[in-house]
C-alpha positions in Angstrom: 0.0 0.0 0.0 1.6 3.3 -0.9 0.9 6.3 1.4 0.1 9.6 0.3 2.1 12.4 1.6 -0.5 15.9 2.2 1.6 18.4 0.5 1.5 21.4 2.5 0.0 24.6 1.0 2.4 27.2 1.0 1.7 30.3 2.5 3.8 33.7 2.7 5.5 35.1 5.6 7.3 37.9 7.1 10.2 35.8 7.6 10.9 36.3 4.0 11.9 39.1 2.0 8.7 41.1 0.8 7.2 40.4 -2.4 10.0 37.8 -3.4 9.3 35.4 -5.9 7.6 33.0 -4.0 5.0 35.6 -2.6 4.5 36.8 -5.9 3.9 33.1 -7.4 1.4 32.6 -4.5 -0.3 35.5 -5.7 -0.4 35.6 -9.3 -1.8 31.5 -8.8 -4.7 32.6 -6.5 -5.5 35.6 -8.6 -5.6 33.6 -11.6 -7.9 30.9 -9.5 -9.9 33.7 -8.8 -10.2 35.0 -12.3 -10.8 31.5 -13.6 -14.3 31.3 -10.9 -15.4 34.6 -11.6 -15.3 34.3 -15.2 -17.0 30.6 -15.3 -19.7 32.0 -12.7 -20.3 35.0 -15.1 -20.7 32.5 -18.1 -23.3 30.4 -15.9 -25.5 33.1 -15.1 -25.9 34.3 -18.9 -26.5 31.0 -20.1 -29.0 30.4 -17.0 -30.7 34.0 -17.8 -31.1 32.6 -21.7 -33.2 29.7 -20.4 -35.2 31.6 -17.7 -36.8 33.6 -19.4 -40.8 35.1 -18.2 -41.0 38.6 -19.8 -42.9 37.1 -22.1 -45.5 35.4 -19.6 -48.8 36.6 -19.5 -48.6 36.9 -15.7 -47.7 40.5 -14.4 -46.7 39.1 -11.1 -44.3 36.7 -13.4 -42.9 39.3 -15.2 -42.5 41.3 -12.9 -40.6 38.9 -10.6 -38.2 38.1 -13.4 -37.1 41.6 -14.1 -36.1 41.9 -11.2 -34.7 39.1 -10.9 -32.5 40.0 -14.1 -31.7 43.3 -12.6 -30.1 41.9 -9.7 -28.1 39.5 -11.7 -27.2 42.3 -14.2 -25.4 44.0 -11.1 -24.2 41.1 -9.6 -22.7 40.1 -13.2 -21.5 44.0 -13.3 -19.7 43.8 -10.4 -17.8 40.8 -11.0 -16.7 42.4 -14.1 -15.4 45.3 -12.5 -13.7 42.5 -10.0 -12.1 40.7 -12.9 -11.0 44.1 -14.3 -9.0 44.9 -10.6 -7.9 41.1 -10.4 -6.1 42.0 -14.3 -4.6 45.0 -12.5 -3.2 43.5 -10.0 -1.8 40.4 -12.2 -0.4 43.5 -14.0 0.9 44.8 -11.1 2.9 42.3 -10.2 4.7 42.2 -12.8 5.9 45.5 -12.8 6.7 45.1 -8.9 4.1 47.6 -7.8 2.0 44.9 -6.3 1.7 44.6 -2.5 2.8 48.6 -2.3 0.4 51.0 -1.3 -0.6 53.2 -4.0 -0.3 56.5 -1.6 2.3 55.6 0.3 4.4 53.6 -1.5 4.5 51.1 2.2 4.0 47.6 1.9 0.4 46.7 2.2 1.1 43.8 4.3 0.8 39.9 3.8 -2.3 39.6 6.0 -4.4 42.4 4.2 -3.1 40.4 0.9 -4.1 37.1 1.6 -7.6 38.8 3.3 -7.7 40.7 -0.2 -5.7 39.7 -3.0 -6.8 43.1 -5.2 -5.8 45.6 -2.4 -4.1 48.9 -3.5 -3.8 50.6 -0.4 -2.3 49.9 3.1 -4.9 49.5 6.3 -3.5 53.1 7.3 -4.7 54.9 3.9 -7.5 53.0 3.9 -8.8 54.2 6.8 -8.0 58.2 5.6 -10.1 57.1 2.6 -13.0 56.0 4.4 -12.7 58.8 7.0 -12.8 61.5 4.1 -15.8 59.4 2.2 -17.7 60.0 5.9 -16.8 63.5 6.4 -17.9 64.5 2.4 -21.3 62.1 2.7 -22.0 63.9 6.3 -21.4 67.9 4.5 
């Protein structure tokens, strides 16, 4: 009987030098992973909306229902667009060795914040400041 060996799942650290090549492999696999879902969940929901498809019912209640229905989607399927636009980005980024900097700052980002959010172009810090500002402009 031969015995399987778990390979472990390699995950960066700060004991290594940031954004060396194995952080950026690590990366660029799970953004590709992600791009790979998002993109075969887009192409599921238009070939489920083709097949669902009640505008034409003669119940208002029906047609109604599935407008909305395909409204929601429509944004949903929007904003995974836009998600598959800032996952290209940051591919791009890291090969121009921007990625993992903060776009204000020019600081790290961190691993954690990273791993939490792969797309991430500012540090927790700036983030913050950008949230603040966005509460102070909503607020006057």
């Amino acid at each position: 009987m031969v015995k399987k060996t778990a390979k472990k799942k390699y995950i960066p650290n700060s004991k290594e030098k940031y954004m060396c090549a194995k952080h950026k492999k690590f990366f660029t696999e799970r953004l590709i992973a992600w791009r790979k879902e998002i993109v075969k969940s887009n192409n599921e929901s238009v070939v489920l909306n083709n097949l669902d498809d009640n505008s034409s019912s003669a119940d208002i209640v029906d047609q109604a229902s599935s407008y909305t229905e395909k409204t929601v989607e429509m944004r949903a399927s929007n904003r995974r667009r836009k998600l598959v636009n800032k996952i290209d980005s940051a591919l791009k980024r890291i090969k121009d060795d921007t990625y993992g900097y903060c776009e204000e700052t020019g600081e790290p980002i961190g691993l954690k914040r990273l791993i939490a959010r792969p797309i991430a172009t500012l540090s927790i810090q700036a983030q913050e400041r950008h949230e603040q500002e966005e509460k102070i402009y909503i607020a006057n």
